[in-house]
C-alpha positions as CSV (number, residue, x, y, z in Angstrom):
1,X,79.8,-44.5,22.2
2,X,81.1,-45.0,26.1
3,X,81.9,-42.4,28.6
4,X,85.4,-43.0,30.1
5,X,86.3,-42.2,34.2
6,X,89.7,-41.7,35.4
7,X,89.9,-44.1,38.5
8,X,93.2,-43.8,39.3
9,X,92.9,-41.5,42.1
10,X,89.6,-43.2,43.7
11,X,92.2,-46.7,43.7
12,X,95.1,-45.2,44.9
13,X,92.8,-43.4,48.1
14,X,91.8,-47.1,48.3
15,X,95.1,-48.8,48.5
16,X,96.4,-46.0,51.2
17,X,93.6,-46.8,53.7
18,X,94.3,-50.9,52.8
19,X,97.7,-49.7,54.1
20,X,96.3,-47.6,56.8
21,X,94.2,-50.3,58.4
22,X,97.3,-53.1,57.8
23,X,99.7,-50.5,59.6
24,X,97.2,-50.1,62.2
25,X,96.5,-54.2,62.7
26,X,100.3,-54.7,62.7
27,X,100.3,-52.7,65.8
28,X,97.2,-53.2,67.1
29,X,98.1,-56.8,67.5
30,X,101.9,-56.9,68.5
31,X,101.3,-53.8,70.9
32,X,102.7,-55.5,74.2
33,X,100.0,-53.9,76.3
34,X,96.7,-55.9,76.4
35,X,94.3,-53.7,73.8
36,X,90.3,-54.5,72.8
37,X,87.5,-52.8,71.1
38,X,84.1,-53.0,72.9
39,X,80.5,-52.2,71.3
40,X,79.8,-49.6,73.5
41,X,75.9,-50.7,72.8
42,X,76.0,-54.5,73.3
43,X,79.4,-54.1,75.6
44,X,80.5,-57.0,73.0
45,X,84.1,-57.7,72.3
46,X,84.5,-57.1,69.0
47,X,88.6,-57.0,68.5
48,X,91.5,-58.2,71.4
49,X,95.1,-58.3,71.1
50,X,97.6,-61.1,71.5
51,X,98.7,-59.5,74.9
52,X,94.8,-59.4,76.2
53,X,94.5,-63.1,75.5
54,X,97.6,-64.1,77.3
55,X,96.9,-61.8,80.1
56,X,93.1,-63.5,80.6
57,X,93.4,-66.8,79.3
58,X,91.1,-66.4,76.7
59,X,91.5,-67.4,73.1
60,X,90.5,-64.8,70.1
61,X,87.5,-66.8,70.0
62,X,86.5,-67.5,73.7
63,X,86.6,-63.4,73.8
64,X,85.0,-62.4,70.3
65,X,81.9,-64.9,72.2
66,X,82.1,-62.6,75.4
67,X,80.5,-59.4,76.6
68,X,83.2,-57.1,78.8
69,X,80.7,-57.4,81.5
70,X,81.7,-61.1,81.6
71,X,85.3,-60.4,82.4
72,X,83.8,-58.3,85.7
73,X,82.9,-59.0,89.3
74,X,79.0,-58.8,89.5
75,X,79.1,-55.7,91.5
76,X,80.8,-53.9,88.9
77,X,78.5,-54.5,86.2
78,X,76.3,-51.5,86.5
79,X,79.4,-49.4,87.0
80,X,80.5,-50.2,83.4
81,X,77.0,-50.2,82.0
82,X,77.0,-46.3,83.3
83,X,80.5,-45.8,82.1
84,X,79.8,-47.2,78.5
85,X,76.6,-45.4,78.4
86,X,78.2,-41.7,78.7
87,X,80.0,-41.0,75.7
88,X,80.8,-37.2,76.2
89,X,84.0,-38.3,77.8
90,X,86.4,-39.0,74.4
91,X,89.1,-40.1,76.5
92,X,88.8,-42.1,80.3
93,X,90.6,-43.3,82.7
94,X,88.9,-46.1,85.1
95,X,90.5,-48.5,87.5
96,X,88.7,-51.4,87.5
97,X,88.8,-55.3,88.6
98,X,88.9,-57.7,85.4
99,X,88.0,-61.3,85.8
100,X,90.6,-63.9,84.1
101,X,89.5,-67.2,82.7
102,X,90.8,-68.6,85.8
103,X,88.6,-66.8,88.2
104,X,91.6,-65.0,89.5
105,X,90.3,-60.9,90.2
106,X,93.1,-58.9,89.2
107,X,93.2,-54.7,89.9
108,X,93.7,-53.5,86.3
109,X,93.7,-49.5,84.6
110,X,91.8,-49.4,81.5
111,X,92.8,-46.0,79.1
112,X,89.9,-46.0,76.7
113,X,89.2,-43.8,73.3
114,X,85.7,-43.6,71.8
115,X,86.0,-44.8,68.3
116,X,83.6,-46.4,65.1
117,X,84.7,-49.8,64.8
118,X,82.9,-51.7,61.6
119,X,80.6,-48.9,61.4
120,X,79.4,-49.1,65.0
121,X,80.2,-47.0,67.9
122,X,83.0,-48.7,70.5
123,X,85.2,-47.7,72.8
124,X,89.4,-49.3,72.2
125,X,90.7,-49.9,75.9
126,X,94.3,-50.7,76.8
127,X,94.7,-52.4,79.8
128,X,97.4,-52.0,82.7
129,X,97.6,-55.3,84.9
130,X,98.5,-53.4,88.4
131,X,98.4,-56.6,90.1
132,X,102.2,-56.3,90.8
133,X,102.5,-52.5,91.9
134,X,99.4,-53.2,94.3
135,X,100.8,-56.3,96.1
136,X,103.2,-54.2,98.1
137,X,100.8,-51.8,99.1
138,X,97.9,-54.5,99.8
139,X,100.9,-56.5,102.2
140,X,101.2,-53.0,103.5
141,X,98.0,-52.8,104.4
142,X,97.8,-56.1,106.1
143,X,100.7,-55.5,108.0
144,X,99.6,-52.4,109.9
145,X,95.8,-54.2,110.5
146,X,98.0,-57.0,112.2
147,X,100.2,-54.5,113.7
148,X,97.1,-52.6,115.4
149,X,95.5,-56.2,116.3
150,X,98.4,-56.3,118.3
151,X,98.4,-53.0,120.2
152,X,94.7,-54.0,120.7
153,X,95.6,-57.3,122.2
154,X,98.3,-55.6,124.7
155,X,96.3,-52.5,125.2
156,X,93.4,-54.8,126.1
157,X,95.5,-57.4,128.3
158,X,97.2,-54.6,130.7
């Protein structure tokens, strides 16, 4: 005697979400905005993009070994830590300064979702580099502090 199961239902429910998570990989890792998944415990990296790595410098590797409080000034550190630790927000929006493999600090807009990731809690971040739309206004800035040095210097010679 045997008992006989109808599995065909339980292995096609399988083969859609092997579909699901190949769909989402595909785009996950040609998406042309740099993208990661963070363990909003450890702050480790646990996934990047193509676009992250050429953005930082980093390889897959180099960043799956990192913490995102390495890619941070020091003085930003406890502001992430806080940020990470308050997960009533679902959805956030943070500007923040990101550290490339170069040391170069670059002004960057991280959109991040709250999602489980391998069975742990993490947060997926997209990143905007703003390095290029802040340039003009950061020349800006320096050209009115030299433009008031000046009056200061006139004002203070008459």
């Amino acid at each position: 005697h045997g008992i006989g199961k109808d599995i065909t239902e339980r292995a096609h429910d399988q083969k859609a979400l092997e579909e699901s998570e190949r769909r989402y990989r595909t785009l996950f890792d040609v998406h042309p905005q740099p993208m990661w998944v963070v363990d909003a415990s450890t702050l480790a990296f646990l996934e990047v993009n193509g676009a992250a790595m050429r953005l930082y410098g980093y390889s897959r590797q180099e960043f799956l070994a990192m913490s995102a409080d390495q890619i941070r000034p020091e003085e930003d550190i406890d502001d992430l830590r806080r940020a990470f630790a308050d997960w009533s927000n679902n959805y956030s929006q943070r500007l923040w300064r990101h550290k490339k493999k170069n040391g170069e600090v670059i002004p960057v807009r991280v959109t991040s979702f709250n999602l489980e990731f391998a069975g742990r809690r993490a947060r997926l971040g997209v990143i905007e580099d703003l390095t290029e739309r802040m340039q003009p206004e950061e020349r800006a800035q320096q050209s009115e502090q030299r433009y008031r040095e000046l009056l200061q210097e006139r004002g203070g010679g008459t």
